[in-house]
C-alpha positions as a Markdown table, in Angstrom:
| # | Residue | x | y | z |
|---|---|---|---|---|
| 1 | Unk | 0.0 | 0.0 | 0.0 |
| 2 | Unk | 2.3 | 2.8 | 1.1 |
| 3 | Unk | 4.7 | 2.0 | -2.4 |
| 4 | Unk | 1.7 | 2.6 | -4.3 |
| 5 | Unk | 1.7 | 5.7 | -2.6 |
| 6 | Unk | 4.7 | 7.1 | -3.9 |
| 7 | Unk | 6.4 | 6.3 | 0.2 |
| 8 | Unk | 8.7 | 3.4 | 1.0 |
| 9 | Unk | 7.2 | 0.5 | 2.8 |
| 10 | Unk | 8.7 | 1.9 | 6.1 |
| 11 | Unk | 7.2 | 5.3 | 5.8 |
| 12 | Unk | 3.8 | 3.2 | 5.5 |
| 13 | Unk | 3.5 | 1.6 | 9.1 |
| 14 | Unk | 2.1 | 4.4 | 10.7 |
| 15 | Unk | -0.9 | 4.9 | 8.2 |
| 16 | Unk | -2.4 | 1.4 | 10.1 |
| 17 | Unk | -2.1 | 3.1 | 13.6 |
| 18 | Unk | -5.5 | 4.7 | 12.7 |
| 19 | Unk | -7.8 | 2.2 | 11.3 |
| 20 | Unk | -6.5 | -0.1 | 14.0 |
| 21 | Unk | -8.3 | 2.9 | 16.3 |
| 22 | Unk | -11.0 | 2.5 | 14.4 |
| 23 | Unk | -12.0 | -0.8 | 14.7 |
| 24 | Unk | -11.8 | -0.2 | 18.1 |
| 25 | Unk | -14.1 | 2.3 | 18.2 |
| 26 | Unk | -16.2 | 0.2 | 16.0 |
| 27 | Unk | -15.8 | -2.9 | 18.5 |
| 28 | Unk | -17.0 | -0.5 | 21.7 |
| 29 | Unk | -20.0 | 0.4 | 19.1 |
| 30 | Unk | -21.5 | -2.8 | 18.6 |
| 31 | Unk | -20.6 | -4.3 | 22.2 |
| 32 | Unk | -17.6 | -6.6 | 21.3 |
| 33 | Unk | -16.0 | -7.5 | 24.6 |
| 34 | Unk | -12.7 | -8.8 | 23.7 |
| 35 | Unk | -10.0 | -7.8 | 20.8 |
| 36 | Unk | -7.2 | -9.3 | 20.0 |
| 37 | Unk | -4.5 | -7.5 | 17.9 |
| 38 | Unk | -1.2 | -8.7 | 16.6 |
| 39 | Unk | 1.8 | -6.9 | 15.8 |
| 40 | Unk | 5.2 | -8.1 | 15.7 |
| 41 | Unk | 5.4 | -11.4 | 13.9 |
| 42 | Unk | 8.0 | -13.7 | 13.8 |
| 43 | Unk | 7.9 | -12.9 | 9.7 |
| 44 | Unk | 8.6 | -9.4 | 11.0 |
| 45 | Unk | 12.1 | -10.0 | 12.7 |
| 46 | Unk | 13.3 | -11.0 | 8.5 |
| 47 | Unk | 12.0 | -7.3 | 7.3 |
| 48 | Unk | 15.3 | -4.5 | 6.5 |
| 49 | Unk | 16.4 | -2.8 | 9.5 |
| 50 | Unk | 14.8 | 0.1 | 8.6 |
| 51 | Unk | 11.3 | -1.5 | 8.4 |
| 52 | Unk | 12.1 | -3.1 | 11.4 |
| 53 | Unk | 12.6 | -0.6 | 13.2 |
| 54 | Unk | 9.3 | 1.9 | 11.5 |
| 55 | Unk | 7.1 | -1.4 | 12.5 |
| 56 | Unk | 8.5 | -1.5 | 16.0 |
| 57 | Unk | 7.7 | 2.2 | 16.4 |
| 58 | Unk | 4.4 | 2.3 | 15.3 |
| 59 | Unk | 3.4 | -1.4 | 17.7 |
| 60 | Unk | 4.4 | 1.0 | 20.4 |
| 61 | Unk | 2.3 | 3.5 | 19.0 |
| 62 | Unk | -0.3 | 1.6 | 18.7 |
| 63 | Unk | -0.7 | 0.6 | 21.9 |
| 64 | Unk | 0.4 | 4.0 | 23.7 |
| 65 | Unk | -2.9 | 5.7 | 21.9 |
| 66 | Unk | -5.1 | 2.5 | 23.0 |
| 67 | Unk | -4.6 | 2.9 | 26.5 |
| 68 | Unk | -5.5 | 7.1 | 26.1 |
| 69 | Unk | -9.4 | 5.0 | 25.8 |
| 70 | Unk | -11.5 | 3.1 | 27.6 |
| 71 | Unk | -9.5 | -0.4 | 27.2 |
| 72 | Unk | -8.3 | -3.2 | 29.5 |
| 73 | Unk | -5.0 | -3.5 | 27.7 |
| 74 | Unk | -3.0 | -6.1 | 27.7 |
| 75 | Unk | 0.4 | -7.0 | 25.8 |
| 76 | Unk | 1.8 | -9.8 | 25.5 |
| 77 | Unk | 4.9 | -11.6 | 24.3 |
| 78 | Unk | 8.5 | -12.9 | 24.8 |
| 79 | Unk | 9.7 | -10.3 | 27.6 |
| 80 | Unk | 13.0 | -11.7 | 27.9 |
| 81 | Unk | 13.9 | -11.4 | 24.0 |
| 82 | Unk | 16.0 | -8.6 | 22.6 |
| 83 | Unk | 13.1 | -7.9 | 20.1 |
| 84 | Unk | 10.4 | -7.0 | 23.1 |
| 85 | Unk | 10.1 | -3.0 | 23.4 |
| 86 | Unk | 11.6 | -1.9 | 26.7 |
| 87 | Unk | 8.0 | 0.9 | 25.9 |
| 88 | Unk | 5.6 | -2.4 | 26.0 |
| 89 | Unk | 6.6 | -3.9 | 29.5 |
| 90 | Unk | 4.3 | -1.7 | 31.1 |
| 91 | Unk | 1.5 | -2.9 | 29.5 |
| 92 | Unk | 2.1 | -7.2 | 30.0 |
| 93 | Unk | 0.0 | -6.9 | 32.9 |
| 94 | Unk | -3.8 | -6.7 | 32.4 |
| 95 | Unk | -4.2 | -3.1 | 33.4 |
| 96 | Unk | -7.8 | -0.9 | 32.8 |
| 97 | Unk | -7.7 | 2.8 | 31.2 |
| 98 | Unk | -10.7 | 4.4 | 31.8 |
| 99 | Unk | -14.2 | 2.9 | 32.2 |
| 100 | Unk | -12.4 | -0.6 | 30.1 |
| 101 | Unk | -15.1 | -1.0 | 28.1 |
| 102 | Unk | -13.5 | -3.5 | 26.3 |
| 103 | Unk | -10.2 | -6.3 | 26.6 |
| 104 | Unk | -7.4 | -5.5 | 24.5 |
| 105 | Unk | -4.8 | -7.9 | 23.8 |
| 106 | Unk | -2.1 | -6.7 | 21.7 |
| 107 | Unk | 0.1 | -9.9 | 20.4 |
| 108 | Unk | 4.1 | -9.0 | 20.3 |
């Protein structure tokens, strides 16, 4: 998508933070209790550095602007590897934002 866009695949990761948002706000809509979204792949750890790293960013971003809503977030993931964001470890125990309308688990 984001090369036939005219960017490089790495200037294309953020563009998914957004819809991600949405379908939450479309999940909270219709009364879905439980979400699970997953990010960093094991397909992922082959990607150029520079994608790498782009992808890494926006999982972090990702999951920084869902628990700004009303979420029981929850990440989770290989802590101990060298590929886990250092950002993330905050979030590997279930923890409510707001009125947690829904459960969030974000797949690292």
């Amino acid at each position: 998508m984001a090369l036939s866009r005219g960017l490089e695949k790495h200037e294309g990761y953020d563009n998914g933070i957004v819809p991600g948002l949405e379908l939450y706000d479309i999940c909270v809509k219709i009364g879905i209790d439980e979400v699970t979204y997953f990010g960093f792949t094991q397909d992922n750890t082959k990607r150029p550095q520079v994608q790498r790293k782009a992808f890494v960013d926006a999982c972090i971003k990702s999951v920084q602007e869902i628990s700004k809503r009303d979420a029981e977030l929850l990440v989770l993931g290989n802590t101990s590897s060298d590929m886990f964001p250092k950002e993330l470890l905050a979030y590997t125990k279930r923890t409510k934002f707001g009125k947690g309308k829904i459960r969030i688990n974000f797949f690292w």
